[in-house]
C-alpha positions as CSV (number, residue, x, y, z in Angstrom):
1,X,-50.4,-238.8,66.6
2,X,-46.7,-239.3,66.9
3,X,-44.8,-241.5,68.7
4,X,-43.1,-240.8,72.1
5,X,-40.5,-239.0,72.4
6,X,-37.3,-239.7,74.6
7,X,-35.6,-236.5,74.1
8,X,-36.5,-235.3,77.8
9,X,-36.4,-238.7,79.2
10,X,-36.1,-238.9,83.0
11,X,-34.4,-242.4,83.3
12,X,-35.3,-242.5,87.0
13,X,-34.1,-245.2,89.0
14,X,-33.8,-247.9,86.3
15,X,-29.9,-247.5,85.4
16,X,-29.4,-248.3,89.0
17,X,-31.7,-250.9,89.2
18,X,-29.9,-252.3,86.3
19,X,-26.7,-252.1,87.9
20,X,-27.7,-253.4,91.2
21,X,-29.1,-256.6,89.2
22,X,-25.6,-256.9,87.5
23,X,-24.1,-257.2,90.8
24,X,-26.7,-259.7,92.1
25,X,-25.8,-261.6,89.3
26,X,-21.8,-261.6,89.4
27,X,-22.4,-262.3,93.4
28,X,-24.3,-265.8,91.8
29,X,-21.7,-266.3,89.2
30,X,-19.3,-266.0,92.8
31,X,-21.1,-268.4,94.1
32,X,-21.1,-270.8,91.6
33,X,-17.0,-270.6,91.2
34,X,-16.0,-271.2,94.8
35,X,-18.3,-273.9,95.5
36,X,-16.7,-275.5,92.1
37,X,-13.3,-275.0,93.6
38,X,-15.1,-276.3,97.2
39,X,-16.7,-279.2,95.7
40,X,-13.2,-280.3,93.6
41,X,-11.2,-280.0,97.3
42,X,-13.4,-281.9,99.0
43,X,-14.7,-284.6,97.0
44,X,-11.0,-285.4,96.0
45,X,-8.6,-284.1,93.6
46,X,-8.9,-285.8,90.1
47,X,-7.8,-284.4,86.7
48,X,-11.5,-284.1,85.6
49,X,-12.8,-282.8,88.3
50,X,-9.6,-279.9,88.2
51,X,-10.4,-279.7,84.4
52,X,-14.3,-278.5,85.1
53,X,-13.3,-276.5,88.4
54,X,-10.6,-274.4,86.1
55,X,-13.4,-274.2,83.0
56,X,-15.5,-273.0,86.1
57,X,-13.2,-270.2,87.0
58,X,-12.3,-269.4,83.8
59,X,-16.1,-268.6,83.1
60,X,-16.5,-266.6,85.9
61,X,-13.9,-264.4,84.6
62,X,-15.3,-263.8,81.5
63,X,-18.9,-263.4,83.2
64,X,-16.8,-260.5,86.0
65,X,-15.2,-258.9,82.7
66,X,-18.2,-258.2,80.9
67,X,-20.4,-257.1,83.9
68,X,-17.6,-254.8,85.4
69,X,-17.6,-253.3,81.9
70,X,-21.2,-253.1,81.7
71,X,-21.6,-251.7,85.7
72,X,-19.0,-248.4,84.8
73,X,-21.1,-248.1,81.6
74,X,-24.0,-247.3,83.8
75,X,-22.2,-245.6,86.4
76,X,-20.4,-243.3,83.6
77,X,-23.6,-240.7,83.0
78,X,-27.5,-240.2,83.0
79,X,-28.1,-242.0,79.7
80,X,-26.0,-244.8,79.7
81,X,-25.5,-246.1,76.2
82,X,-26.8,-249.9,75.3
83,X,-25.4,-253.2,76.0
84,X,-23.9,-254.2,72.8
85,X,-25.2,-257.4,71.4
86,X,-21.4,-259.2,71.4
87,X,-21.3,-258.2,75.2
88,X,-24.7,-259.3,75.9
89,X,-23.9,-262.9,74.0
90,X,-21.1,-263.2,76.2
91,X,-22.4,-262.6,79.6
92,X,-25.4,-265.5,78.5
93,X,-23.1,-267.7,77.4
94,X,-20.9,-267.3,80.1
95,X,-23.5,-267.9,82.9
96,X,-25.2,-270.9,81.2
97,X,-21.8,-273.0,80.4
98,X,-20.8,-271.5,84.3
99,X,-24.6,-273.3,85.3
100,X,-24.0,-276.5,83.6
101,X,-20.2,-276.7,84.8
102,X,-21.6,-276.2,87.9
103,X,-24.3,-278.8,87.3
104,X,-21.6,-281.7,86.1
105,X,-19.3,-281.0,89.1
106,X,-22.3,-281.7,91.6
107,X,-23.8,-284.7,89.7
């Protein structure tokens, strides 16, 4: 009994499924940065407040960077190759510290 083979594999819908949930996920990370930016304007400008807001941004870039990478890598062929474990890091990190940024501009 040998194990399965992926040789003929039919990958079906799950690349774009995959995709799809990268964009839901940079539409969050979106989300997150203007209502930093919204939440800095209207609660009054103070150098922390800019400090978190720009830290918010700055996150959000990162987070776009990786995901646009990782979206053409899955548009690019049938078998798209895997998310490399430095990219994968980055996008976590990036949209837990964006979360907690997030989480000290509202509190």
């Amino acid at each position: 009994m040998g194990g399965v083979s992926t040789a003929g594999r039919d990958p079906g819908l799950q690349p774009e499924r995959t995709r799809l949930a990268w964009r839901r996920t940079t539409l969050s990370a979106t989300m997150a940065a203007v209502l930093a930016v919204k939440t800095v304007l209207h609660g009054g400008v103070s150098a922390t407040g800019v400090t978190v807001c720009a830290l918010c941004c700055v996150l959000f870039l990162g987070f776009l960077a990786v995901a646009h990478r990782r979206i053409r890598a899955l548009a690019a062929g049938p078998r798209p190759s895997a998310l490399a474990p430095r990219h994968a890091t980055a996008a976590a990190l990036c949209a837990v510290a964006l979360a907690v940024c997030a989480a000290a501009l509202v509190v």
